[in-house]
Structures are given as C-alpha cells and as structure tokens.
C-alpha positions as CSV (number, residue, x, y, z in Angstrom):
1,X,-2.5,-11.0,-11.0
2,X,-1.5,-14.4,-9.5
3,X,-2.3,-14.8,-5.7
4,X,-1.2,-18.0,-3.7
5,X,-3.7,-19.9,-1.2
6,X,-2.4,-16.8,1.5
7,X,-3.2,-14.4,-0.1
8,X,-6.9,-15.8,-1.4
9,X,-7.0,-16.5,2.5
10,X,-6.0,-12.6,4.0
11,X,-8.6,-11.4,1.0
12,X,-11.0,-13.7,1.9
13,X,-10.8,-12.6,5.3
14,X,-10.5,-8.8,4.8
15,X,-13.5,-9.0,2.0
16,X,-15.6,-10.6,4.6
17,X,-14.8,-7.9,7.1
18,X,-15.5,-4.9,4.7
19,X,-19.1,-6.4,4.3
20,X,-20.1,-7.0,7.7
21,X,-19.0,-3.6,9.0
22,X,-21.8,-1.4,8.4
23,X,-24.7,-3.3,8.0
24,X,-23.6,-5.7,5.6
25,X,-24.0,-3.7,2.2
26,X,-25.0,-5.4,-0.7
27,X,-22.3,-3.8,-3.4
28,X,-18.9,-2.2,-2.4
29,X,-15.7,-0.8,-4.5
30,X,-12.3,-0.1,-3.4
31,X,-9.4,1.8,-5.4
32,X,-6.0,0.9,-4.1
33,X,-2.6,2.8,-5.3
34,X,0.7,1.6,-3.7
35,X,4.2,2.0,-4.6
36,X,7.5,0.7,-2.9
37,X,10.7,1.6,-3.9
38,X,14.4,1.7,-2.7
39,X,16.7,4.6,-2.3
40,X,20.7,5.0,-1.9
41,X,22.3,7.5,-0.2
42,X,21.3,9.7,2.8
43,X,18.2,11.5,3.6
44,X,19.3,14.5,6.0
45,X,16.8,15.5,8.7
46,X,14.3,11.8,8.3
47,X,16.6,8.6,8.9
48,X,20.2,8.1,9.3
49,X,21.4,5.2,6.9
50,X,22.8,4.8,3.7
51,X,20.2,2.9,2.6
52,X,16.2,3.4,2.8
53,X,13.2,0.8,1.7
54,X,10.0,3.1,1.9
55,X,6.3,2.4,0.5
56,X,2.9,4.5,0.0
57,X,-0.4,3.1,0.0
58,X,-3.8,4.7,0.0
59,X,-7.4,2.7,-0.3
60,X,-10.2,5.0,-1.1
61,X,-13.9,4.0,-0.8
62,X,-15.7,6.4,-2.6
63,X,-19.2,5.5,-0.9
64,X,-17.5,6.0,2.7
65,X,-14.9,8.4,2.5
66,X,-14.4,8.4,6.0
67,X,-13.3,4.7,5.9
68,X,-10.7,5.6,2.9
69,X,-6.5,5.5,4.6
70,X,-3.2,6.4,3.2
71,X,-0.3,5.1,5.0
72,X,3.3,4.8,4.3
73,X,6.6,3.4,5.8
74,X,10.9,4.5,5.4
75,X,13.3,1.2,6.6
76,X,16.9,2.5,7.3
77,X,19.8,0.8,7.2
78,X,23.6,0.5,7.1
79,X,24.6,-0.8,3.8
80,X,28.0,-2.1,2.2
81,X,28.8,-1.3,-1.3
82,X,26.4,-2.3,-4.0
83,X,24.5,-4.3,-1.4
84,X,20.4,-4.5,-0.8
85,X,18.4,-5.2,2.3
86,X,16.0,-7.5,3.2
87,X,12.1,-6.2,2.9
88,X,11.4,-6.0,6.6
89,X,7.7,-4.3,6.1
90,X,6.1,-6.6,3.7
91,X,2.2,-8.0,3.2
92,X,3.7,-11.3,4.0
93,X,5.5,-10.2,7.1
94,X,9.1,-9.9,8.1
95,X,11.4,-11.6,6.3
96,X,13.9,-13.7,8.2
97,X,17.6,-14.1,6.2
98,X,21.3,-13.0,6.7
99,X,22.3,-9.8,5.6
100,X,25.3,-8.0,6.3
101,X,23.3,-5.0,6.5
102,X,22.4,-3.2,9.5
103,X,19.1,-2.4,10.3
104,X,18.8,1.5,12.1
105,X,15.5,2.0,12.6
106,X,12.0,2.8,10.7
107,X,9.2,5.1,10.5
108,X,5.7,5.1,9.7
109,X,4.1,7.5,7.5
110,X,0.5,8.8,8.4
111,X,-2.0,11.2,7.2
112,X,-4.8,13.6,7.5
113,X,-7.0,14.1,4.8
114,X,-4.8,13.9,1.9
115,X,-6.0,14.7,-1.7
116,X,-6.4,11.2,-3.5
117,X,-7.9,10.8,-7.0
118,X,-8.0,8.3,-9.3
119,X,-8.6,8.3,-13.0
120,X,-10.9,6.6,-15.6
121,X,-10.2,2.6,-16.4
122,X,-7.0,2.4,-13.3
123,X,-5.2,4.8,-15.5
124,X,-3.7,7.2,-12.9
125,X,-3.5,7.7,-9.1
126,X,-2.4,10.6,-7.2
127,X,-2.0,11.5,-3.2
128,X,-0.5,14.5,-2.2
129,X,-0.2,15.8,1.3
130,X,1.4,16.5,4.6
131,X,2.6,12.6,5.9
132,X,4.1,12.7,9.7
133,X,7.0,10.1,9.9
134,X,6.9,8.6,13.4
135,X,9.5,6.9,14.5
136,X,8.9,3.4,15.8
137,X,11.1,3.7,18.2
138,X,9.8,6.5,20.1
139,X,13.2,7.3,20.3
140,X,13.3,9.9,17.6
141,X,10.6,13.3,17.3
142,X,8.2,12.9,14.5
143,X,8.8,14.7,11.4
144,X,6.8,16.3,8.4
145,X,7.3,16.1,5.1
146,X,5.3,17.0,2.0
147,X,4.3,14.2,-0.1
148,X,3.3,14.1,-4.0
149,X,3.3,11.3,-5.6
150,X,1.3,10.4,-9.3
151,X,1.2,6.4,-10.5
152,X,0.2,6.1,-14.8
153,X,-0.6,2.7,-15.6
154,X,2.0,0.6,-17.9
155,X,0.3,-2.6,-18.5
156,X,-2.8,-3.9,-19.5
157,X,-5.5,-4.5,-16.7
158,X,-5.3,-7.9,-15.0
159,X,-8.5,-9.4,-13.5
160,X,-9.2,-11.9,-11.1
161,X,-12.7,-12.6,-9.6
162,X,-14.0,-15.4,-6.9
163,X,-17.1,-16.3,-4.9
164,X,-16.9,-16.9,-1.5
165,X,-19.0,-18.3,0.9
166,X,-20.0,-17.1,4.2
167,X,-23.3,-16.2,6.5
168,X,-24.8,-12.5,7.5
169,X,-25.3,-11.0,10.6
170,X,-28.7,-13.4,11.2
171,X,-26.7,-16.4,10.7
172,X,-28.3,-16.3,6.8
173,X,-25.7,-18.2,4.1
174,X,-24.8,-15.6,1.8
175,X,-22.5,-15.3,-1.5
176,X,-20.1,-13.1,-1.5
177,X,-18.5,-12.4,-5.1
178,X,-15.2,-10.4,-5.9
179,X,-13.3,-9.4,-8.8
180,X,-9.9,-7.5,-8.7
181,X,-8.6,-5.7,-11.4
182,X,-5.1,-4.6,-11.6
183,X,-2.8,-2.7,-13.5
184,X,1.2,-2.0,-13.2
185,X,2.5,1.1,-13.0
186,X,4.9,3.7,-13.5
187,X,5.4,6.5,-10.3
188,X,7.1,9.7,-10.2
189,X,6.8,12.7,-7.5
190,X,8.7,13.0,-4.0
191,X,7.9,11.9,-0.5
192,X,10.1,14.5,1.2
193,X,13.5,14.3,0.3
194,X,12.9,11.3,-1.9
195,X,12.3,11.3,-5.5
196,X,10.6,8.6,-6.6
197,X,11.8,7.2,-9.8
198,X,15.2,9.1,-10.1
199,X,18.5,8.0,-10.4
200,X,18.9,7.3,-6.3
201,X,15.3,6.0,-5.8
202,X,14.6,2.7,-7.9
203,X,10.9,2.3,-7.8
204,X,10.6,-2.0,-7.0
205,X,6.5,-2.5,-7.3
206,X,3.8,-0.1,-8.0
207,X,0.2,-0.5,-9.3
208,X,-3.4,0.4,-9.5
209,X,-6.2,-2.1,-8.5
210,X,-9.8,-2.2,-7.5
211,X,-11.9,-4.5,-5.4
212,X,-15.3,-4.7,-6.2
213,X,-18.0,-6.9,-4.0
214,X,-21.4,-8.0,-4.0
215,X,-23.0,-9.8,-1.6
216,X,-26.3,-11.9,-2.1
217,X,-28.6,-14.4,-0.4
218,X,-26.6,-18.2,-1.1
C-alpha cells in the first residue's frame, strides 16, 4: 500500500494519539475491515434516490474492546442515465467537482455491539449487526436495518512500516514504530436492502489491514 505525505501525516497523527491515551502503552494492534461500494436503483423505506454511495468500517482492538467502533455511511442522490456521483464522504474529505447529479441527502450508520471477527493472516472479516441509519439532516426518523457483511482476502498482504519520532507524557523523546499490513478484498452480505457485491451494488474498495505499534525510549 502506497500512502502520500497526507496520509503518512493523518497516521502519524492518529498513531500518536492511540499511544498517549491510556497511559502510553508500549505495544498496540489494530484490525481494520472497510468496504465502500455503489448501488443503482432505489432503496424503499432508507433514502430516496436513484443512486446510493455507502461504506462500512469497523477497527477492533483486541486488548481494549471497549475502544473497538464500527461505523458506516448511505449518500443519495438523483442520477441521469449511466451517470456516477462524486465521493462526498471520503478519508480525504469532500470532493469539490461538477456533477449533474443531485445530491438528496445522507445517513450515518452506527452500532451497538456488533459481532466482528477476524481470521488468521487478514484472511477474512465479518460484522454483523443491528446499524441505526440517522439522517443527517435531522429531517428524516432514524431507521434500522440488519447488517451482515463478510470480506475474503484476494491479494497478497502488502506491508508498510515507519518510525516516528515524538516525546511521552514526561516530555521523554520516544520512538514510535509502525508497520501496516494490508490485503484487498472481496465482500459479499447485505446492509439492509443492499446486497453487497450483486448485480445493482458494485463493490469500489474493500480490504483488510492491521496497525501494529511499539513505542520505546529514543
């Protein structure tokens, strides 16, 4: 996996804030599963539209469960013919270009303690659970839907590891070194009325990574 200068920057930043929560542990590991896909057509009863970005993410922590998430988002939007919309919820922020598209509204996707496991070597992922869809509007009453969604890796593992250099809570220089390993995936299951994967939901990215830390005295 290939990250520009921002992203080294956001994972510099969020590394850095995983280790000084909590009385600065020496050794951490995260396992991360998203998905995003695109779907055509209309969902009845969830968002008007005839067209619908959504994305799943979950992060578990399997030393502080308490601290793992899974969150999700559905864009809608009014679509001519054959034509896409512009990734409004993205890692990099909203993206800014002419469309002929009309955006109708979005909703986010939260959980309470959904079943998430992971399997040996980033070779599968699952979540399953209730998700309530809030609108972000406030215009529109939340909504549950059941969601069940499995990723099995395609791709070798990529890996990418860096040191980074910072101070403790005592003002101390430390090291901190990360690796993140990655793998491409395949995902299937539903998130309500959505399939993922079939013939009116084109998955666009989904993988399987972890984030691994350990912090020592510079």
């Amino acid at each position: 996996m290939i990250c520009n200068d921002g992203e080294r920057a956001d994972r510099a930043a969020s590394a850095r804030e995983s280790v000084n929560a909590g009385g600065a542990p020496d050794h951490y590991k995260l396992f991360r599963a998203e998905a995003q896909w695109l779907d055509q057509g209309p969902v009845p009863g969830l968002v008007k539209g005839n067209v619908h970005r959504g994305a799943l993410y979950t992060v578990s922590n399997p030393a502080d469960p308490g601290s793992s998430e899974t969150t999700g988002f559905l864009e809608a939007w009014t679509c001519p013919r054959g034509v896409e919309p512009p990734a409004l919820n993205t890692p990099r922020g909203i993206e800014q270009q002419a469309t002929p598209c009309t955006f109708i509204g979005s909703r986010t996707l939260t959980f309470r303690s959904p079943a998430v496991t992971f399997g040996p070597m980033l070779s599968t992922a699952h979540v399953s659970g209730v998700a309530v869809a809030t609108d972000a509007s406030g215009h529109q009453a939340p909504v549950r839907l059941r969601v069940d969604v499995s990723w099995r890796a395609a791709a070798p593992a990529e890996r990418e590891a860096f040191v980074l250099h910072g101070e403790d809570e005592n003002g101390n220089p430390v090291l901190h070194r990360v690796t993140h390993v990655t793998r491409d995936s395949t995902v299937s299951g539903r998130a309500g009325a959505i399939g993922l994967g079939d013939e009116r939901s084109a998955v666009t990215t989904s993988e399987i990574s972890t984030q691994q830390q350990t912090t020592r005295p510079a």
